[in-house]
C-alpha positions in Angstrom: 129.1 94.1 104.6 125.9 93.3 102.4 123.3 91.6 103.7 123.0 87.8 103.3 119.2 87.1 101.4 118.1 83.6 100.9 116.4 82.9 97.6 114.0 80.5 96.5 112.7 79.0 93.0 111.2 80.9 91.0 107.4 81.1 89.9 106.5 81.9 86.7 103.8 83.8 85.6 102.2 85.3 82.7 103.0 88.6 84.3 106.2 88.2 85.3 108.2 85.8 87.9 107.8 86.3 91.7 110.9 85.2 94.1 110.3 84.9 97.7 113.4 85.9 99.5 114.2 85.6 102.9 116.7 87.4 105.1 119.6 85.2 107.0 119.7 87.5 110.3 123.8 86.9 110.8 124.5 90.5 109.7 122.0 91.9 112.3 123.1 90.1 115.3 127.2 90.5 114.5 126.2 94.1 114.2 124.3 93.8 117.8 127.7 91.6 118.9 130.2 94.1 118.4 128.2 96.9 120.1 127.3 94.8 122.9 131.0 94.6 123.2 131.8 98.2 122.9 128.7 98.9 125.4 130.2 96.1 127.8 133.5 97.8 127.7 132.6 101.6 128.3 130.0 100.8 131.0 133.4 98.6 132.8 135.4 101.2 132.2 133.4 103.6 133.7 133.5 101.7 136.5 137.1 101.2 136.6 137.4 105.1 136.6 135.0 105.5 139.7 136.6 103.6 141.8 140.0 104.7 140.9 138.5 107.8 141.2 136.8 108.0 144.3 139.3 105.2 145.9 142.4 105.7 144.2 142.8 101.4 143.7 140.2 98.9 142.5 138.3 96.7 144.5 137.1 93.2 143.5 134.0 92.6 144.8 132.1 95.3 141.9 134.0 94.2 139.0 133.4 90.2 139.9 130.3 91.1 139.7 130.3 93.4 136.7 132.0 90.6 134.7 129.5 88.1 135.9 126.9 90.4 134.1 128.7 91.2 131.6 128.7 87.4 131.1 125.1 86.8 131.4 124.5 89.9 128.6 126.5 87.3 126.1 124.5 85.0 127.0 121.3 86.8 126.1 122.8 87.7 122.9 123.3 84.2 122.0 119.3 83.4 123.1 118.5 86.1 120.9 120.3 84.5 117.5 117.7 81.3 118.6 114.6 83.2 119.9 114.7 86.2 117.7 116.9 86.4 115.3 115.7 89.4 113.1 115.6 91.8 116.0 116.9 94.7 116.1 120.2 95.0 117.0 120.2 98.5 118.5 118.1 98.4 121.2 119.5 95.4 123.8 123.3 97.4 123.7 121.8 100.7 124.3 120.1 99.3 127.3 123.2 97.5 128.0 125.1 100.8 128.0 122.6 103.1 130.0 122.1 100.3 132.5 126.1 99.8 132.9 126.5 103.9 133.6 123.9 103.7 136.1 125.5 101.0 138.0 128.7 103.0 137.7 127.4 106.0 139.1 125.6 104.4 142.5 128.6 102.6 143.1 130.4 106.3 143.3 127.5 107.2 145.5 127.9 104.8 147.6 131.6 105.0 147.8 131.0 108.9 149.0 128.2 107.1 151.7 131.2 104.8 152.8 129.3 101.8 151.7 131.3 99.3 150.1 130.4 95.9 151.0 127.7 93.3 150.0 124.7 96.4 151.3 125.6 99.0 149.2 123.0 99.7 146.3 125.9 99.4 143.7 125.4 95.8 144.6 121.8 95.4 144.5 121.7 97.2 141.5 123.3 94.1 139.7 121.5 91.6 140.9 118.4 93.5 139.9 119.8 94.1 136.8 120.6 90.3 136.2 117.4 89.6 137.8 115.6 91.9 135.0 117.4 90.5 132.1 116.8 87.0 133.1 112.7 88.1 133.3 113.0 89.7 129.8 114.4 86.8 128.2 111.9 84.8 129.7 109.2 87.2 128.4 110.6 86.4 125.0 110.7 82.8 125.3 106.9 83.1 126.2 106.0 85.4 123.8 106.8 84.2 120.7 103.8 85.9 118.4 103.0 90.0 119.9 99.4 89.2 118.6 98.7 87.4 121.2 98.8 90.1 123.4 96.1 91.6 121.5 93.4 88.7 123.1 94.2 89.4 126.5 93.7 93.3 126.2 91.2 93.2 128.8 92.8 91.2 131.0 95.8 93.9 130.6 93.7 96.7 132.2 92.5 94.8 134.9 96.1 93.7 135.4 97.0 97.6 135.3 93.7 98.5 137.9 95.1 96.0 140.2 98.2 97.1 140.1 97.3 100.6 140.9 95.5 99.8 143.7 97.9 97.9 145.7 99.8 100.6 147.1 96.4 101.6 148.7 95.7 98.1 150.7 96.7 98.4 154.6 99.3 96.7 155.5 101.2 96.1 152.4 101.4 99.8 151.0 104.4 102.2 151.8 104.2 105.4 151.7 108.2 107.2 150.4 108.7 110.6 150.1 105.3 111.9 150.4 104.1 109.2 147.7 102.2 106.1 148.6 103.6 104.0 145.7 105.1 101.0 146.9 104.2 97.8 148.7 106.6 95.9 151.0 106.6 92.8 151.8 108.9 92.1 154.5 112.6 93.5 153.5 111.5 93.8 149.7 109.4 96.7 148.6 108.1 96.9 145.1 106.8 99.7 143.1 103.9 98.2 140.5 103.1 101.3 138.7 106.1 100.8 137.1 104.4 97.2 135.5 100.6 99.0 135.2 102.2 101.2 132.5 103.0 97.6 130.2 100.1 96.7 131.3 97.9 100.0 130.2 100.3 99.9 126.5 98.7 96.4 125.8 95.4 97.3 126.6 95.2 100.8 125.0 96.5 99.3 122.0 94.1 96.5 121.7 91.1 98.8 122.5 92.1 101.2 120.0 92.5 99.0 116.9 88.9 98.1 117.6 87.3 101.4 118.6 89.5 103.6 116.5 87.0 104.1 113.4 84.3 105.6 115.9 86.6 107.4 117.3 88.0 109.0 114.2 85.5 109.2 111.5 82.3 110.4 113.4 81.9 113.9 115.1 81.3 117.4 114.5 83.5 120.2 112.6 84.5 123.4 114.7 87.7 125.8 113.8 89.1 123.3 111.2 88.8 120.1 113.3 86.7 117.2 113.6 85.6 116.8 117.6 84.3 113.5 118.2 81.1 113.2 120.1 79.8 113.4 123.7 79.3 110.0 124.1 82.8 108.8 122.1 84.5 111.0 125.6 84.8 108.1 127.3 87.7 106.2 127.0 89.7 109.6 127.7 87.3 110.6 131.0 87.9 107.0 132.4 91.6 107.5 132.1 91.3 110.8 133.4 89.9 109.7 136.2 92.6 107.7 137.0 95.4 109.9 136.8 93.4 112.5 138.9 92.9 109.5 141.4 97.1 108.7 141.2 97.4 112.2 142.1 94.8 113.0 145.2 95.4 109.5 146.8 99.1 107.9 145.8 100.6 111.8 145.6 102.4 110.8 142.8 101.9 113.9 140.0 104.4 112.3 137.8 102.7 108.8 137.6 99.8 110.3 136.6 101.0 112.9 134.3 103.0 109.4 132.9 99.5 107.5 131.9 97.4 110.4 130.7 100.5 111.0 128.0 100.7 107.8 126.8 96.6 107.3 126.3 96.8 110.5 124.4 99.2 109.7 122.4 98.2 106.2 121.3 94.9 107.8 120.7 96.7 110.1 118.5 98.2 107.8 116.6 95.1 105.3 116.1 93.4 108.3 115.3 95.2 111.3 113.2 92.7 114.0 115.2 94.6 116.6 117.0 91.2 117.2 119.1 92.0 114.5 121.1 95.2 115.9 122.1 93.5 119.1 122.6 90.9 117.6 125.0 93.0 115.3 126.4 95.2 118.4 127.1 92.6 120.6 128.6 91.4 118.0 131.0 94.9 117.5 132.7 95.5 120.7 132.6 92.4 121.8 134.3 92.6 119.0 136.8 96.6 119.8 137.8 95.2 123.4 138.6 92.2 122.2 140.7 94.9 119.8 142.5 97.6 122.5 142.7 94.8 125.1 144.6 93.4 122.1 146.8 95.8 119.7 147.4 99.4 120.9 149.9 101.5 117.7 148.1 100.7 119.4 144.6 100.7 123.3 146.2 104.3 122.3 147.4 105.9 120.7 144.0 104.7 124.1 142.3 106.4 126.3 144.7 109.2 124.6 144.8 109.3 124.7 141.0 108.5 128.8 140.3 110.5 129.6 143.6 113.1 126.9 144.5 116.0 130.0 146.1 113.1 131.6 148.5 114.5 130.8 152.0 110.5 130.2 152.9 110.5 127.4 150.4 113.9 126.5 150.5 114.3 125.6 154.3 111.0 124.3 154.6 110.3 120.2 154.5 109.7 119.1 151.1 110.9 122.4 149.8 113.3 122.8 147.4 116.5 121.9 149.1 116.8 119.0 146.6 116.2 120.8 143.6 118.8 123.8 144.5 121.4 120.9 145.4 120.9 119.1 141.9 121.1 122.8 140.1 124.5 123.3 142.0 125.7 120.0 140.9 124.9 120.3 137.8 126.5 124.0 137.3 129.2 122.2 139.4 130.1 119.9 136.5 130.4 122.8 133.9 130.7 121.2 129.9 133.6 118.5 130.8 132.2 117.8 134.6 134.7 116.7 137.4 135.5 113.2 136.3 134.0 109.8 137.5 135.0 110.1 140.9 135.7 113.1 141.7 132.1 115.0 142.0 130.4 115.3 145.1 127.1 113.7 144.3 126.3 112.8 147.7 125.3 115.9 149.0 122.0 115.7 146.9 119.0 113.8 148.5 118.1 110.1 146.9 121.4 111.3 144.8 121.2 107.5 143.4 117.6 107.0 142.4 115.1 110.6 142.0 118.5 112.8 140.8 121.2 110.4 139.3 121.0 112.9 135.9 122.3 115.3 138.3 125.1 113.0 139.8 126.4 111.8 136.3 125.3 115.8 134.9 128.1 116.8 137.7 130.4 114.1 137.2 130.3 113.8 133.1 129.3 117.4 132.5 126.9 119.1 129.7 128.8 116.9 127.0 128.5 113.3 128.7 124.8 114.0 129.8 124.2 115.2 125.9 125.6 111.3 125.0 123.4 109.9 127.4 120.0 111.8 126.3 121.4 110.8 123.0 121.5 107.2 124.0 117.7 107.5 124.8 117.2 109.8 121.4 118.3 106.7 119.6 116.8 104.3 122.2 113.3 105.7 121.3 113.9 106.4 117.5 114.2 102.4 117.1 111.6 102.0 119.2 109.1 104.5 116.6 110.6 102.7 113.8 110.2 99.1 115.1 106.4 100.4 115.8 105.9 102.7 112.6 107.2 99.2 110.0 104.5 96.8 112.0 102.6 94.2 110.1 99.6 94.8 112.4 97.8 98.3 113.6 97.9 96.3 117.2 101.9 95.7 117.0 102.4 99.7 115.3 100.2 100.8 118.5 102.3 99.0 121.2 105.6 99.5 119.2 104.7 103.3 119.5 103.6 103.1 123.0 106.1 101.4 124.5 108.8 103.8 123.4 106.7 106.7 123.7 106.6 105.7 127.6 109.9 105.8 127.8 110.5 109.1 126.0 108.2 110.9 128.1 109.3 109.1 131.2 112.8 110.5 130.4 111.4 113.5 129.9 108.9 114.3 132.9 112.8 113.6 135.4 115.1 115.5 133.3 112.6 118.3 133.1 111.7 118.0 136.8 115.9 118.1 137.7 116.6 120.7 135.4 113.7 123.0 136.5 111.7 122.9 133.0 108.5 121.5 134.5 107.5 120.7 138.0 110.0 117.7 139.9 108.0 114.4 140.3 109.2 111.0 141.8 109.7 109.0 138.8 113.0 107.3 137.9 115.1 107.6 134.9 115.0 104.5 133.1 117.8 102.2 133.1 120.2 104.5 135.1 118.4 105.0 138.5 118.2 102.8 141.6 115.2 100.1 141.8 114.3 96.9 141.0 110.7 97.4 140.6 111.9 100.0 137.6 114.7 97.6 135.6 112.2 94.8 135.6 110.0 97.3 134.1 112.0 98.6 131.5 113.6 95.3 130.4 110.8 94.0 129.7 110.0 97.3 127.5 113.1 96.2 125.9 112.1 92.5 125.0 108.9 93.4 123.7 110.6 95.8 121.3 112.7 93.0 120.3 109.9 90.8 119.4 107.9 93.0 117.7 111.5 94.1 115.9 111.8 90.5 114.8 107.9 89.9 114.1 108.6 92.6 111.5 111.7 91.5 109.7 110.6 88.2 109.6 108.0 88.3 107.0 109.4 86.8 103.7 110.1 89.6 101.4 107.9 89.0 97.9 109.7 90.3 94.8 107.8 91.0 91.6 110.0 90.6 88.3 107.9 93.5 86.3 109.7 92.1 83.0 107.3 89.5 80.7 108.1 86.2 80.7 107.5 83.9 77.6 104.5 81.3 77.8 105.8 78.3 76.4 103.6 77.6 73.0 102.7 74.4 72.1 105.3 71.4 70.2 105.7 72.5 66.5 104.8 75.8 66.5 107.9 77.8 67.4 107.2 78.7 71.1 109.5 78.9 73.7 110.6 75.5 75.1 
């Protein structure tokens, strides 16, 4: 199928002729259609399989539901031929997908748990899935221009600051697992460092379109590279500061590690100057050794991470017990894994949420957990592009940033369950139980799609190189 281009009249020149042509989006979002479909049907079946699995009949009450959402995703697709038309048509099925195996997966968890009713997280995991689509298609409907966003930069990191510090008010914060990141209110708890890190990406990227040339042309030469100067170190102390505060006050090593990676990288970018990176390298590093040598939360995720089979660290609480479980499931699921329904995920702490790469890992095995890291390869690789093909440094910043996040977010829990790098409390995106963290992510997802369709939807200007006769005057044997 070619794509369908709109053309308009000519103009003639003494150059040549320019045509503006414009792109009729049908092909894009029949393209995003028919994997919507195929994502719609493999995140069902999976489903199907669990249950038969782990049951051995299907019930009705998860697949009402599924179908209801499944419903509700047409339904988005159809806002999006209105709303945003050019968008890209990758990016809403592959979240589609990830967020359907997720919901597959804690259902078989909580089918092991004997929870099968209107309480089990399988459940709530689809209304806060409908619940987060709904807000991202409202996000789009507001947002109909990504430069907006640029004016309100400020407003972003104050957003993000008070975000931060809720989890630290009495009364409202929670502290989970060692980690005082969430606020309850009543029944509902909430994580908002999961909506600070949208909230940082929109205000790093508007402070760095406007800082960026100090940052980048002014500084001294050493070894090859250009450092910038004393008084440019800044913006990169202020946001270390802040992920050394996450750390000593929330606990939450990944959270931190999570902001610090995304400033550096956006910096990066606005920049071209590896010294950033370098510094910005050297200051976490530095502070996560300080922290590991003072602080028992940080001393304990290290031990755990060089020595997770000592009996002294295994048996002891917060040890490594979870780790070794997830390694055993994981070996447990060999290349093929045990089939959807037939693992025993269970036995692995917070099996749904922290270490649901190790449930599906057992259940799917090496070659269904390669298909979902390639679902975020690809997830993340539209996400560059959208970013890289901006209009606007401010929209190439945030496109960047916003999939970047979610790369290194991906990263910093498949590392931590597969022993790479020290285990943290985030979530994997998409797949793991939470509200606070699909809200999140979805709205990632619509902002990707508006800055994809801000992009596309610039008329194309085509310059016909060839001369074109100037008509002469009556008479005299010019053109007509």
């Amino acid at each position: 199928m070619t794509a369908q281009v709109a053309e308009t009249a000519p103009r003639t020149t003494l150059t040549g002729t320019i045509r503006i042509r414009l792109r009729t989006p049908a092909r894009r979002r029949n393209i995003e259609l028919v994997l919507l479909l195929g994502a719609i049907v493999l995140s069902g079946g999976a489903l199907v399989l669990v249950e038969f699995g782990a049951l051995g009949h299907l019930g009705g009450l998860l697949l009402a539901l599924d179908a209801g959402l499944a419903a509700l995703v047409l339904a988005g697709h159809l806002c999006l031929r209105v709303v945003a038309p050019e968008a890209d048509p990758f990016v809403f099925p592959i979240a589609v997908l990830l967020n359907g195996l997720g919901i597959a997966e804690i259902s078989r968890i909580d089918i092991a748990k004997g929870l099968t009713g209107w309480d089990a997280a399988g459940v709530r995991q689809i209304a806060w899935t409908a619940i987060a689509i709904v807000v991202a298609f409202a996000v789009l409907l507001l947002i109909r221009n990504h430069r907006v966003l640029q004016r309100y930069r400020y407003i972003a990191m104050l957003v993000a600051i008070v975000l931060l510090l809720l989890p630290a008010l009495p009364g409202i914060g929670r502290t989970i697992s060692g980690a005082r990141v969430w606020i309850g209110i009543g029944p509902f708890s909430f994580q908002p460092g999961e909506l600070a890190k949208i909230a940082l990406a929109v205000f790093f990227a508007g402070y760095l379109v406007t800082a960026r040339d100090s940052l980048s042309m002014v500084g001294r030469t050493f070894l090859g590279m250009r450092f910038p100067r004393v008084r440019d170190l800044g913006p990169i102390l202020v946001i270390w500061v802040l992920a050394m505060a996450v750390i000593v006050f929330q606990h939450d090593l990944g959270t931190a590690l999570l902001y610090f990676g995304l400033f550096l990288v956006m910096i990066y970018i606005a920049t071209g100057r590896a010294s950033w990176v370098i510094i910005g390298l050297v200051l976490f590093a530095g502070g996560a050794f300080v922290a590991g040598r003072s602080l028992g939360y940080v001393a304990g995720r290290f031990d755990s991470w060089l020595a997770p089979f000592d009996p002294a660290v295994y048996d002891k609480a917060g040890g490594s017990y979870q780790l070794v479980q997830g390694l055993f499931g994981l070996a447990d699921g060999g290349l093929v894994g045990t089939g959807l329904g037939q693992g025993s995920p269970d036995i692995v702490p917070l099996a749904e949420s922290d270490y649901i790469i190790a449930s599906l890992g057992e259940e799917l095995g090496l070659i269904g957990l390669f298909a979902i890291l390639c679902l975020y390869l690809l997830f993340v690789s539209r996400g560059f592009r959208i970013g890289l093909a901006g209009q606007d440094d401010f929209g190439r910043l945030l496109g960047v940033g916003l999939s970047f996040v979610v790369a290194l977010q991906v990263f910093i829990v498949i590392g931590g369950v597969t022993r790479v790098i020290p285990l943290t409390g985030l979530t994997t995106p998409f797949l793991a139980a939470g509200g606070s963290s699909l809200v999140a992510n979805w709205i990632i997802v619509a902002l990707l799609l508006r800055l994809s369709d801000s992009v596309r939807s610039q008329p194309q200007w085509v310059i016909d190189a060839s001369p074109t006769p100037v008509p002469g005057p009556a008479g005299a044997g010019g053109a007509a």
